[in-house]
mmCIF file of the N, C-alpha and C atoms, coordinates in Angstrom:
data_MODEL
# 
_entry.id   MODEL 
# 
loop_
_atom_site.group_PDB 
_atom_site.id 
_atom_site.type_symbol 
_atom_site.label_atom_id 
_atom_site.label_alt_id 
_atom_site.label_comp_id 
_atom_site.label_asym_id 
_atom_site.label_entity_id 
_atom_site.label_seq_id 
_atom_site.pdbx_PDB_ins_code 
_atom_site.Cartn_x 
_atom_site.Cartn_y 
_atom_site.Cartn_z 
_atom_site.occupancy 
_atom_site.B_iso_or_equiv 
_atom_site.pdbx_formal_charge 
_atom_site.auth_seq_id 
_atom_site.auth_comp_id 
_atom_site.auth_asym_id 
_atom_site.auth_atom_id 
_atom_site.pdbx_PDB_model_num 
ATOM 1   N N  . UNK A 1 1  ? 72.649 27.812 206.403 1.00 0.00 ? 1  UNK A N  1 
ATOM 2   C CA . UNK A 1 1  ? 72.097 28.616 205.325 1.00 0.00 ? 1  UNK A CA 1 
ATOM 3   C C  . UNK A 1 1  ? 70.581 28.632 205.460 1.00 0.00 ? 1  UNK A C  1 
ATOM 4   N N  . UNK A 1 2  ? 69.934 29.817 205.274 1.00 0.00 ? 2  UNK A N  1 
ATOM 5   C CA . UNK A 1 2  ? 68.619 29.872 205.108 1.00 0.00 ? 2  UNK A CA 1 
ATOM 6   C C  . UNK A 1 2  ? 67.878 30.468 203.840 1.00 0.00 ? 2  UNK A C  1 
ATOM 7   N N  . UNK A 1 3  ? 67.343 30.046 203.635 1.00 0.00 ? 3  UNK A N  1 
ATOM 8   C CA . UNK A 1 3  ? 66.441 30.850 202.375 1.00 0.00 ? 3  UNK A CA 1 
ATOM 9   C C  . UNK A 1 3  ? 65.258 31.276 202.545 1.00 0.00 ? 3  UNK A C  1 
ATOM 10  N N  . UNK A 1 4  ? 65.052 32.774 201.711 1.00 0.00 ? 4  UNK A N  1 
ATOM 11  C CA . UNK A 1 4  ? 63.914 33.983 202.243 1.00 0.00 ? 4  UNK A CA 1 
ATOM 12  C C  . UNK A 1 4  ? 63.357 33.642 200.529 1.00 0.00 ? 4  UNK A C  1 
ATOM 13  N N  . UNK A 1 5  ? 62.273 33.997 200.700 1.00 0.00 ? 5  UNK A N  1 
ATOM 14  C CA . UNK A 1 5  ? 61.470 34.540 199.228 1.00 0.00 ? 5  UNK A CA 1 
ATOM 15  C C  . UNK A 1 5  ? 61.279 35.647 199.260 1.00 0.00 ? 5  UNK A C  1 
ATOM 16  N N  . UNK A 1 6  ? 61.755 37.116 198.654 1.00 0.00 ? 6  UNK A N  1 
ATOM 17  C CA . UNK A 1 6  ? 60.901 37.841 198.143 1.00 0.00 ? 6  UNK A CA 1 
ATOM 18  C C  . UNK A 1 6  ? 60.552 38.352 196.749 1.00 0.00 ? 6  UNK A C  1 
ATOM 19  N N  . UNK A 1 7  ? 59.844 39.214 196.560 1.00 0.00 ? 7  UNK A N  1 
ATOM 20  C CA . UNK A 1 7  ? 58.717 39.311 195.779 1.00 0.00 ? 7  UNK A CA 1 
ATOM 21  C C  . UNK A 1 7  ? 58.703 40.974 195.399 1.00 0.00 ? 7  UNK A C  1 
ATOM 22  N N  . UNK A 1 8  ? 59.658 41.019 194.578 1.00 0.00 ? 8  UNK A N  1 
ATOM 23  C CA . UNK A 1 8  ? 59.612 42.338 194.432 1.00 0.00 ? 8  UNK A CA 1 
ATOM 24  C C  . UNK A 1 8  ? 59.506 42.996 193.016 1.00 0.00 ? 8  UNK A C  1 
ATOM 25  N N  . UNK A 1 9  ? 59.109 43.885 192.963 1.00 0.00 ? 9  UNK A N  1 
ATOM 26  C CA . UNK A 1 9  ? 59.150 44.637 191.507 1.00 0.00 ? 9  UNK A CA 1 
ATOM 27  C C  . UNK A 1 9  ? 59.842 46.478 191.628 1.00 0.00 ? 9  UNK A C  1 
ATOM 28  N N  . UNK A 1 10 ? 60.382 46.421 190.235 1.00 0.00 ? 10 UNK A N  1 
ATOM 29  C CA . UNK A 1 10 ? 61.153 47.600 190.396 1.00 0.00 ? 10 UNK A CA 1 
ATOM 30  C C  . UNK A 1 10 ? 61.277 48.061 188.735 1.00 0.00 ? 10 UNK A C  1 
ATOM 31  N N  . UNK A 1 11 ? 61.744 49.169 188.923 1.00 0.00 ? 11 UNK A N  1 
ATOM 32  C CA . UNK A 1 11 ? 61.938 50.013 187.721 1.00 0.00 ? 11 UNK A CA 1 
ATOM 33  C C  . UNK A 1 11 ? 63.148 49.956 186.883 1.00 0.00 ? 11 UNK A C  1 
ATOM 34  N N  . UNK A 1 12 ? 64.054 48.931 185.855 1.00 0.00 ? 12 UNK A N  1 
ATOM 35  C CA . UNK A 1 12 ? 65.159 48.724 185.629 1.00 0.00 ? 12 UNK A CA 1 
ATOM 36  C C  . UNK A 1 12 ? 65.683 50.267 184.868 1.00 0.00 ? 12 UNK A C  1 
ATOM 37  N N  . UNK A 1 13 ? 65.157 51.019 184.805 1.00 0.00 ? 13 UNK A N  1 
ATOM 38  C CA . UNK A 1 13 ? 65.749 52.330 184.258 1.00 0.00 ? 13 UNK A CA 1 
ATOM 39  C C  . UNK A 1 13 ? 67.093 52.698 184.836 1.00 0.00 ? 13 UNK A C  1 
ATOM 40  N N  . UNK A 1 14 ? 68.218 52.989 183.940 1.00 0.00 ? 14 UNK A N  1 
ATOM 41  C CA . UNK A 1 14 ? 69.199 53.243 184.624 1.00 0.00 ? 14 UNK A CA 1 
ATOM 42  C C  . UNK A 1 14 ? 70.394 52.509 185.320 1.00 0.00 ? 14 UNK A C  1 
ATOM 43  N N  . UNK A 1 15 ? 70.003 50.784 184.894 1.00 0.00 ? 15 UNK A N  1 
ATOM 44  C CA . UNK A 1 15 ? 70.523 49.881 185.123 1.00 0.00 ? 15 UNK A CA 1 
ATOM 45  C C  . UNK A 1 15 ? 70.969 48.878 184.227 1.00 0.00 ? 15 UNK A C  1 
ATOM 46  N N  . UNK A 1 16 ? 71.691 48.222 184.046 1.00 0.00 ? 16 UNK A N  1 
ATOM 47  C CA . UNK A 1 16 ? 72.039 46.969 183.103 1.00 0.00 ? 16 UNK A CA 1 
ATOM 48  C C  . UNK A 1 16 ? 71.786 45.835 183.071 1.00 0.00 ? 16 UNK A C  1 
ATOM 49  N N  . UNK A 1 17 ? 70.279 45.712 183.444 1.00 0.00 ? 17 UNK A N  1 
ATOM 50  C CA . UNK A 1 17 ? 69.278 44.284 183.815 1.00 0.00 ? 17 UNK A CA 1 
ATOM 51  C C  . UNK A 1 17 ? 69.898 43.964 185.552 1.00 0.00 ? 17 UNK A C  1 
ATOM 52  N N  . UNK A 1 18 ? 69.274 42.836 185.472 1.00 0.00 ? 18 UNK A N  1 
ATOM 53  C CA . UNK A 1 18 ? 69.130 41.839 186.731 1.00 0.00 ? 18 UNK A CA 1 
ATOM 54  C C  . UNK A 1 18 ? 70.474 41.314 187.356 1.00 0.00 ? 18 UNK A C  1 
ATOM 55  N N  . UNK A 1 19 ? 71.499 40.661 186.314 1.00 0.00 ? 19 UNK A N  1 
ATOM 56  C CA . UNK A 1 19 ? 72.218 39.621 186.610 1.00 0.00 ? 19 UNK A CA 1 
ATOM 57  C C  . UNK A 1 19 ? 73.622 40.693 187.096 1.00 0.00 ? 19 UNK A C  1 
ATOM 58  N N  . UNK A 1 20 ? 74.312 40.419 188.213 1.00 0.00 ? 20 UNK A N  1 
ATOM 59  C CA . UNK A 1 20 ? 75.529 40.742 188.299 1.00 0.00 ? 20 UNK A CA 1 
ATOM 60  C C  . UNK A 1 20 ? 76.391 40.824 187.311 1.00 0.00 ? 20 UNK A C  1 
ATOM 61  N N  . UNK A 1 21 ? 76.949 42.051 187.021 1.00 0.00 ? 21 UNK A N  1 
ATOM 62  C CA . UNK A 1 21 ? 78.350 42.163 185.962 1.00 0.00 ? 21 UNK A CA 1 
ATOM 63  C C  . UNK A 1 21 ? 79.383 43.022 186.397 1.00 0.00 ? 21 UNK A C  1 
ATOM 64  N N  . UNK A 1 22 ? 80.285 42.958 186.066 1.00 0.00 ? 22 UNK A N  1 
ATOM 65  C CA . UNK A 1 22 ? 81.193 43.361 186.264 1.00 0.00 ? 22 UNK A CA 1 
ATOM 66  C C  . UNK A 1 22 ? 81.562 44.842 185.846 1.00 0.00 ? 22 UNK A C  1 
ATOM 67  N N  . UNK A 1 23 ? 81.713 46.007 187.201 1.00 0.00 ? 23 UNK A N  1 
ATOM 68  C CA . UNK A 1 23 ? 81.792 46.995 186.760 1.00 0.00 ? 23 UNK A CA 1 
ATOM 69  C C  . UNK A 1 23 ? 80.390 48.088 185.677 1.00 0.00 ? 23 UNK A C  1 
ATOM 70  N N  . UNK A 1 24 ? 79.306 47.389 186.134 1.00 0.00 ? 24 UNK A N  1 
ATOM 71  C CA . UNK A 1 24 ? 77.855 47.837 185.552 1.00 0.00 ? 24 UNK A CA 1 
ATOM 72  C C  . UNK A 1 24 ? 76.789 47.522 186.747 1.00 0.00 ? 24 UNK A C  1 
ATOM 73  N N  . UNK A 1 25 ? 76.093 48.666 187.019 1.00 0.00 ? 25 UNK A N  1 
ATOM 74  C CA . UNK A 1 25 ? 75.224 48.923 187.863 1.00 0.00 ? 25 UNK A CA 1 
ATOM 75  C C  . UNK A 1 25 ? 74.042 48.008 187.353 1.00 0.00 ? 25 UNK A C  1 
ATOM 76  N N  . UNK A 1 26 ? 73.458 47.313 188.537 1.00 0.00 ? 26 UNK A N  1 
ATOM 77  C CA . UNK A 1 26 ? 72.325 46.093 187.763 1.00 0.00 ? 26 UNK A CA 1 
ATOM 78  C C  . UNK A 1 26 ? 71.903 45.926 188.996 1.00 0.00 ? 26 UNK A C  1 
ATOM 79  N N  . UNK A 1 27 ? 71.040 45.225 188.628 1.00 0.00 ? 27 UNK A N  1 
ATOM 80  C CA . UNK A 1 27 ? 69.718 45.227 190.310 1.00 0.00 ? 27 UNK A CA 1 
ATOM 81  C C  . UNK A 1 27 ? 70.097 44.239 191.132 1.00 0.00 ? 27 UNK A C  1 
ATOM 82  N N  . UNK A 1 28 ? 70.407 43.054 191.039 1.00 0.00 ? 28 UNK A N  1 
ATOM 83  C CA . UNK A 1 28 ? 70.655 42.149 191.525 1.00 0.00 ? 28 UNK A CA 1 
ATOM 84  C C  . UNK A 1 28 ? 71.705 42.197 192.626 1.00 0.00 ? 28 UNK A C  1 
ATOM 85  N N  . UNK A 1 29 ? 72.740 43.316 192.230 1.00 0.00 ? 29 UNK A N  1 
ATOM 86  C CA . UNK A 1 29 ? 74.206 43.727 192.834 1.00 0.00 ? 29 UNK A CA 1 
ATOM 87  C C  . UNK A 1 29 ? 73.624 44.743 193.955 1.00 0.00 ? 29 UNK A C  1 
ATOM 88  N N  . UNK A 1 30 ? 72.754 45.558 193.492 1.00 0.00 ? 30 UNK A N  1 
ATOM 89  C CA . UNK A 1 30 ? 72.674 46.032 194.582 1.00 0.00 ? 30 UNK A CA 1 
ATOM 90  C C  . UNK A 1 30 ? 71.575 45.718 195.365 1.00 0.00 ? 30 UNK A C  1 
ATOM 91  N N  . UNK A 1 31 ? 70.931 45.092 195.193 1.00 0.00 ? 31 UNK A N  1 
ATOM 92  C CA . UNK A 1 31 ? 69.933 44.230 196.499 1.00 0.00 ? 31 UNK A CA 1 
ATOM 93  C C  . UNK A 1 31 ? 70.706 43.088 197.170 1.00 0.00 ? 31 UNK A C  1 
ATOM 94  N N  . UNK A 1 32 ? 71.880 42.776 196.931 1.00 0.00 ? 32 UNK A N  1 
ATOM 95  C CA . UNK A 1 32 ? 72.746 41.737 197.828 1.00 0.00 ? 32 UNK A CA 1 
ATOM 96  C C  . UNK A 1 32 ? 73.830 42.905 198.629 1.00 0.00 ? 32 UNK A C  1 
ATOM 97  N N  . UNK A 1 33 ? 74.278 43.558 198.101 1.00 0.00 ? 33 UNK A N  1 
ATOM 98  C CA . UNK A 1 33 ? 74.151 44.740 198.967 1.00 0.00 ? 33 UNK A CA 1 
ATOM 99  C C  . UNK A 1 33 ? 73.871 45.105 199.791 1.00 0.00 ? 33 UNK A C  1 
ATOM 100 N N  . UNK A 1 34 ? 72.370 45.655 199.537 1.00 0.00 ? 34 UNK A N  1 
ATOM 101 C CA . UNK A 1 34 ? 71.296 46.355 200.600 1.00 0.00 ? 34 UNK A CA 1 
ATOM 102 C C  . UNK A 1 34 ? 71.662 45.362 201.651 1.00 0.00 ? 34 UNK A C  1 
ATOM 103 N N  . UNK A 1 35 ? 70.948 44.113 201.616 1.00 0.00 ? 35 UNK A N  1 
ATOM 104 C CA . UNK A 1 35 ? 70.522 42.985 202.589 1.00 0.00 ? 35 UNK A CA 1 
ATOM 105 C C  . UNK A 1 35 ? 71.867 42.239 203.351 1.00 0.00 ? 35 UNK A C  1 
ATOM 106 N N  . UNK A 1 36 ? 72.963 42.881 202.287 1.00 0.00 ? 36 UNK A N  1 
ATOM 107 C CA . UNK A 1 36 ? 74.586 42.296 203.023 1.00 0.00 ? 36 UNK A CA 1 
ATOM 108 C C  . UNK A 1 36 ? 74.415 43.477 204.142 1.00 0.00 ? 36 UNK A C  1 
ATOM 109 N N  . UNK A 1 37 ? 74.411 44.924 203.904 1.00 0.00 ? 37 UNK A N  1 
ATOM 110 C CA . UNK A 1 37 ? 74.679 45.890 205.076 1.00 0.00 ? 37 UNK A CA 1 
ATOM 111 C C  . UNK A 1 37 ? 73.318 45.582 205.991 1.00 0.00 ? 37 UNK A C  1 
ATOM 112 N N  . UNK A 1 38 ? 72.543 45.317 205.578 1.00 0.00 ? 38 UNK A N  1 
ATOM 113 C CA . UNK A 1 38 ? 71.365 44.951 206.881 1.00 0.00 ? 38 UNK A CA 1 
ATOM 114 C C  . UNK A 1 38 ? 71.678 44.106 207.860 1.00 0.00 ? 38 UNK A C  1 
ATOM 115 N N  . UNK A 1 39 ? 72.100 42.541 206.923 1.00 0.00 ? 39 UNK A N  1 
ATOM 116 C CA . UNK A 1 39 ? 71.983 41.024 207.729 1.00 0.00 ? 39 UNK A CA 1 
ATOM 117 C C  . UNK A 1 39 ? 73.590 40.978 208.447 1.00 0.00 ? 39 UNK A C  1 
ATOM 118 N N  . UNK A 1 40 ? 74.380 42.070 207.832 1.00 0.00 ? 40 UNK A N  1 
ATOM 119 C CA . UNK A 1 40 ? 76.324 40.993 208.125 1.00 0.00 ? 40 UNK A CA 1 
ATOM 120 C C  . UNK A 1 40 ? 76.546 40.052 207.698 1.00 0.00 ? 40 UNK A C  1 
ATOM 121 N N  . UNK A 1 41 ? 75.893 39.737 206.659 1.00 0.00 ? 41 UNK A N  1 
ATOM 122 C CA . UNK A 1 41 ? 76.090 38.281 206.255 1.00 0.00 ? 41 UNK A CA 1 
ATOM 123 C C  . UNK A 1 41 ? 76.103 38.387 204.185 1.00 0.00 ? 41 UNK A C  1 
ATOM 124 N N  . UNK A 1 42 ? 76.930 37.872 203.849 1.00 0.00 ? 42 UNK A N  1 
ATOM 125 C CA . UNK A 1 42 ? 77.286 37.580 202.564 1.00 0.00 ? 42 UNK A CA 1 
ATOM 126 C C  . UNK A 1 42 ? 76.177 37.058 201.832 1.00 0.00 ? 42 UNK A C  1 
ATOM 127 N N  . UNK A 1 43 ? 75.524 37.611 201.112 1.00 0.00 ? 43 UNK A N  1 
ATOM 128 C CA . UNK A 1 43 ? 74.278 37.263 200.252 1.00 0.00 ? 43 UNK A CA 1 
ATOM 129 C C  . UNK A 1 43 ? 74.308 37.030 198.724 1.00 0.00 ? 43 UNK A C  1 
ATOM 130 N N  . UNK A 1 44 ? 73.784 35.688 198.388 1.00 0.00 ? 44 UNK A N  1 
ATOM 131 C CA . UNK A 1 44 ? 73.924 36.042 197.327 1.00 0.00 ? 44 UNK A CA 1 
ATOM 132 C C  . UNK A 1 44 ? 72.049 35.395 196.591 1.00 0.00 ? 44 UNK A C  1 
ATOM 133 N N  . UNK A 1 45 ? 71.819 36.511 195.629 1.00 0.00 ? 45 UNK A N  1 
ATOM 134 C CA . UNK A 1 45 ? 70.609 35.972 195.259 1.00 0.00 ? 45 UNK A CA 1 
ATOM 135 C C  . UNK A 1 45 ? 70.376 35.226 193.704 1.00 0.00 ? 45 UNK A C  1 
ATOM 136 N N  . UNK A 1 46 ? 69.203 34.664 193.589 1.00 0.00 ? 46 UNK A N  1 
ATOM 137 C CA . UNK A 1 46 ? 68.703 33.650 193.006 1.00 0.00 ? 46 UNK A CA 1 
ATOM 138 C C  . UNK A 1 46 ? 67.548 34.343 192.438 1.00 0.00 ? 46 UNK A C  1 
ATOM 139 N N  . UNK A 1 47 ? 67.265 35.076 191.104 1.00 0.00 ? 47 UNK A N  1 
ATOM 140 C CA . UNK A 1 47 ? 66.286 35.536 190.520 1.00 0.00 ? 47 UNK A CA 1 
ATOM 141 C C  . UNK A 1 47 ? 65.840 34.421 189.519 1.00 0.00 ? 47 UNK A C  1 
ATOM 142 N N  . UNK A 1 48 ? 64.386 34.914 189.255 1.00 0.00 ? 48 UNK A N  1 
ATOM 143 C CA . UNK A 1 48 ? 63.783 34.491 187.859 1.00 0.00 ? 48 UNK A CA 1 
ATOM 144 C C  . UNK A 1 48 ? 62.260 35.411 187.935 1.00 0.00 ? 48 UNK A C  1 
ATOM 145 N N  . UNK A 1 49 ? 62.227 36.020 187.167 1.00 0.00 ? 49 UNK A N  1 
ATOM 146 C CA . UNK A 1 49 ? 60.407 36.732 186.449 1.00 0.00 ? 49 UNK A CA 1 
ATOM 147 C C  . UNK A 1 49 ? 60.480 36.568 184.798 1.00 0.00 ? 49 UNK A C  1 
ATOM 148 N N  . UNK A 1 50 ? 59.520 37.732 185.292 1.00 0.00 ? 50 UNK A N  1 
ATOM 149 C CA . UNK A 1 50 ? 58.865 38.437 183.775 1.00 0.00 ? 50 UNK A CA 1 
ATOM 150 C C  . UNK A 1 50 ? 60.421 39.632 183.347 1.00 0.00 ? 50 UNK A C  1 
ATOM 151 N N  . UNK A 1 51 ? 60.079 40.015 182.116 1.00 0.00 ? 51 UNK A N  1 
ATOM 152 C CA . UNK A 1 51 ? 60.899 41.166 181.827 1.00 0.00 ? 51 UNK A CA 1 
ATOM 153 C C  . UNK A 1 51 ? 59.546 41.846 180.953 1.00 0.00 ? 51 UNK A C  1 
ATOM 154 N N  . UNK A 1 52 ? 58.384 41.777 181.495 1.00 0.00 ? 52 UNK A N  1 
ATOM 155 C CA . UNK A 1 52 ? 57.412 42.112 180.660 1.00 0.00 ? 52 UNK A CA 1 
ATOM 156 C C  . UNK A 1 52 ? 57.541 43.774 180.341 1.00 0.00 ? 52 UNK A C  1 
ATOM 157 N N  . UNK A 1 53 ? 57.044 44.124 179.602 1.00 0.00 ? 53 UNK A N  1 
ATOM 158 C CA . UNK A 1 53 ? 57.157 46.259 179.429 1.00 0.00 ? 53 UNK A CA 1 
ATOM 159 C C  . UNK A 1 53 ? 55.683 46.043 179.788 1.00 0.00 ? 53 UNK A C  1 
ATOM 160 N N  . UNK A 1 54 ? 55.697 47.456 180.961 1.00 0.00 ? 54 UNK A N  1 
ATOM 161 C CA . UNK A 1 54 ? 53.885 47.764 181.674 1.00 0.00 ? 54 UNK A CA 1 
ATOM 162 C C  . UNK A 1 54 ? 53.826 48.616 180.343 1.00 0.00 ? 54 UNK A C  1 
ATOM 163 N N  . UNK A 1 55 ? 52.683 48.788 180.088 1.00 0.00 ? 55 UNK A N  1 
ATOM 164 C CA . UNK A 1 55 ? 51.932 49.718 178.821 1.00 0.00 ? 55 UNK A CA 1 
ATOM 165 C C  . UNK A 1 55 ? 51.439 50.676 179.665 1.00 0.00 ? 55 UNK A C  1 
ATOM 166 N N  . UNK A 1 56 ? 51.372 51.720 179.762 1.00 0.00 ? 56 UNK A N  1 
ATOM 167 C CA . UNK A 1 56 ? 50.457 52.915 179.663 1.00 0.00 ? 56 UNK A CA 1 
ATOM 168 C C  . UNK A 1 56 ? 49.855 53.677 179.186 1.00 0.00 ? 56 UNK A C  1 
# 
């Protein structure tokens, strides 16, 4: 097993937060995803941030 850090930020619009659920589109599901069809390898990730709102 190896472990990567990244460092990313994104737009949750359109999604049902971070954490994997069942049958609900959420970020987390599909960035283990992405990086499963990249690597061949079964991913699973490990979040923690902000849920801050940017002001404009």
């Amino acid at each position: 097993m190896r472990n990567i850090k990244l460092t990313i930020e994104y737009d949750g619009k359109g999604f049902n937060g971070w954490q994997k659920q069942p049958d609900k589109l959420n970020i987390q599901g599909e960035i283990e995803k992405a990086i499963s069809t990249i690597t061949g390898e079964k991913i699973e990730l490990i979040g923690s941030g902000r849920t801050d709102r940017r002001c404009t």
